[in-house]
C-alpha positions in Angstrom: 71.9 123.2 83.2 75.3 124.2 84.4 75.3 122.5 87.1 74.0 119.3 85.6 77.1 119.2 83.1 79.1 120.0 86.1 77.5 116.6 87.9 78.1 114.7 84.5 81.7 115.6 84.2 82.4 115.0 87.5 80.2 111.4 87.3 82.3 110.2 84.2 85.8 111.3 85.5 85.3 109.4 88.7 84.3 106.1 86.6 87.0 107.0 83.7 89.5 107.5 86.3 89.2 104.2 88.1 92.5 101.7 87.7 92.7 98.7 86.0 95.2 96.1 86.4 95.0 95.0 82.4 91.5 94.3 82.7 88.4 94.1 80.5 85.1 95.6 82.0 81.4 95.6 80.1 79.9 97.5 77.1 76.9 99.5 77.0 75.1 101.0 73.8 74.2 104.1 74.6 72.0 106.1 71.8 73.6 105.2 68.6 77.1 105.0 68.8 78.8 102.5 70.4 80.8 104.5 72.5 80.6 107.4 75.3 79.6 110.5 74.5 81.0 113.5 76.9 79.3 117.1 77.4 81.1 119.0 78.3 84.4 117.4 76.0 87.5 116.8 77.9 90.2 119.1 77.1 93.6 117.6 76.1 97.0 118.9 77.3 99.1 120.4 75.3 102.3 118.7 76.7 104.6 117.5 74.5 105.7 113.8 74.6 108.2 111.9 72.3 107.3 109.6 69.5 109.8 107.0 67.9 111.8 109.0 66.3 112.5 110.9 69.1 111.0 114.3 68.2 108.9 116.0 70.5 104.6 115.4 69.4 101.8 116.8 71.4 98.7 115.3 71.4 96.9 118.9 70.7 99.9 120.8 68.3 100.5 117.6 66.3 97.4 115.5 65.6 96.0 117.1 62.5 93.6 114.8 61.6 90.1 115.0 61.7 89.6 112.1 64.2 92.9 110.7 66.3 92.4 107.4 68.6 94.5 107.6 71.5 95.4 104.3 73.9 97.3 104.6 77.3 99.2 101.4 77.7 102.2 99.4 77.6 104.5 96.8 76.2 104.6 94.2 78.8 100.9 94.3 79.8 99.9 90.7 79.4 96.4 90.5 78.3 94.5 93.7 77.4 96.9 96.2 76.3 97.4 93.8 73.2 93.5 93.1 72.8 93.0 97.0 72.5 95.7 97.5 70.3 94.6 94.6 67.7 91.0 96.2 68.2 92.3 99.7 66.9 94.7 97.9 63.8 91.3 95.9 62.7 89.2 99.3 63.0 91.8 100.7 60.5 91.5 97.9 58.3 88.0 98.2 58.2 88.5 102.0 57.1 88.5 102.9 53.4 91.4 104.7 52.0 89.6 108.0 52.7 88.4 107.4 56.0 91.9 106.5 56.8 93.6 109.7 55.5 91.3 111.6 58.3 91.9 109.0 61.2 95.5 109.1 63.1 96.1 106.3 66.3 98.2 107.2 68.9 99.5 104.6 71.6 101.3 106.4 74.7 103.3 104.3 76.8 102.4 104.1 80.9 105.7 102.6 81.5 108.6 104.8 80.0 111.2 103.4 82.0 110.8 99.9 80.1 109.3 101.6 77.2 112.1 103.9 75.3 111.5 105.0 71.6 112.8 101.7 69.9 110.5 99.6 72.3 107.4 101.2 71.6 108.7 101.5 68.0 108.7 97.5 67.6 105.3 97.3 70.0 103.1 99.6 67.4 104.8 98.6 64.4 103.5 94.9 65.2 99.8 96.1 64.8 100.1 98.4 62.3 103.1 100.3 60.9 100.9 103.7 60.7 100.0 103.8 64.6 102.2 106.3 66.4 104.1 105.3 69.2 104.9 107.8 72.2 106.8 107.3 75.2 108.4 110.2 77.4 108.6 111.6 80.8 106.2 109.4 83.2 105.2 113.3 85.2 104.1 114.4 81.7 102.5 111.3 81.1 100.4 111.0 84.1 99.0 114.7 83.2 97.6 114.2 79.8 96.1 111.4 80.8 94.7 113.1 83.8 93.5 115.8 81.2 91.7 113.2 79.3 90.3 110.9 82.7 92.9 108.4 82.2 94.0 107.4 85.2 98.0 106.2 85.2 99.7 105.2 88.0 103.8 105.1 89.0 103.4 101.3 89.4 105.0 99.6 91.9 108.4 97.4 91.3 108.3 93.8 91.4 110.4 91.4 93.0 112.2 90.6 89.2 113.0 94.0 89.0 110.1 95.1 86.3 106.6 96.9 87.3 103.0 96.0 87.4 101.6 99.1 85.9 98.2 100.4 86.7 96.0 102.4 83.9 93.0 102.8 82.5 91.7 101.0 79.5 89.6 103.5 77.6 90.4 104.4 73.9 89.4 108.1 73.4 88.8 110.4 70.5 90.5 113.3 70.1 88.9 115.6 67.3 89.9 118.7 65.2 89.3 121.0 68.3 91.7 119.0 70.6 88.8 117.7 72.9 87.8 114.1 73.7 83.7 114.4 72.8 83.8 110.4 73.3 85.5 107.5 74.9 85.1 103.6 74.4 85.7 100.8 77.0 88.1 98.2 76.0 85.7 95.4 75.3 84.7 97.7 71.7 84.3 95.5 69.0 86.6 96.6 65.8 83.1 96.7 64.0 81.6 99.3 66.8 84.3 100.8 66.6 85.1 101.4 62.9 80.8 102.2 62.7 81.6 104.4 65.5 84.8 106.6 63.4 82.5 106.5 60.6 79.6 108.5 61.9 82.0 110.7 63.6 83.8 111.5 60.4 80.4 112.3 58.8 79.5 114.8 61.4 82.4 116.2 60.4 
């Protein structure tokens, strides 16, 4: 059984972990959520990053929800950074006020050397004013996401002096024991998705 779970892990990490240069990929329904399901759950880093404010928030020590939605992207991305993003502000719309209280969304920058506090500040705050926003050192960056299969690359500098920056395109769940027991592809529907938050917030 061990080694089955081992095989699993090792299975999704390799398909999590593939780049994507901003692009969508296909949907399937496994069971009856929407989304992923991990056994064993990743384990999140601890590491701290910095939110707009410019205070130091780790995705384990400072997400005290029940359920927190985390997205690795960044401001520039051209086409599916900003189709994610309005797909996690429409989930939270389609939240009640109570299912909101216990749901937190957290967007983490790939590019921090474009990406400074007040950048990602404006970014989130254009979707939805309660989305945190974290940028920070692109080391720390790259291991959290590694923690979580989310593969982020240095990028590579263009010609006009900016970067085309490689990541994956997964939004994950992070629950109350700072693991990731699920992930969803980019092409989730907000209605999959918010169905999806809802039957993980029952479960409790």
């Amino acid at each position: 059984m061990a080694g089955g779970r081992a095989a699993l892990t090792a299975s999704l990490v390799g398909l999590l972990g593939l780049l994507t240069a901003c692009g969508s990929g296909g949907g399937a329904s496994p069971a009856e959520l929407t989304g992923t399901p991990l056994d064993p759950p990743f384990e999140v880093s601890s590491t701290p990053l910095v939110d707009t404010d410019g205070a130091a928030y780790s995705l384990t020590e400072d997400t005290d929800k029940d359920l927190t939605l985390v997205f690795f992207g960044y401001t520039n991305c051209p086409d599916i950074c900003g189709q994610v993003m309005a797909t996690l502000a429409g989930t939270l719309a389609r939240l009640d006020d109570a299912q909101r209280d216990d749901v937190d969304v957290v967007f983490v920058t790939t590019d921090p050397a474009r990406d400074d506090e007040a950048v990602v500040e404006d970014y989130v705050s254009a979707f939805d004013p309660s989305i945190i926003g974290l940028t920070g050192d692109l080391d720390d960056i790259i291991e959290i996401g590694r923690s979580m299969a989310v593969a982020v690359d240095e990028g590579q500098k263009l010609p006009s002096g900016g970067y085309e920056v490689t990541h994956g395109t997964q939004v994950l769940a992070v629950d109350g024991d700072d693991e990731v027991p699920v992930f969803w592809k980019a092409d989730v529907s907000q209605a999959q998705l918010a169905h999806d938050v809802t039957m993980l917030l029952d479960q409790g």
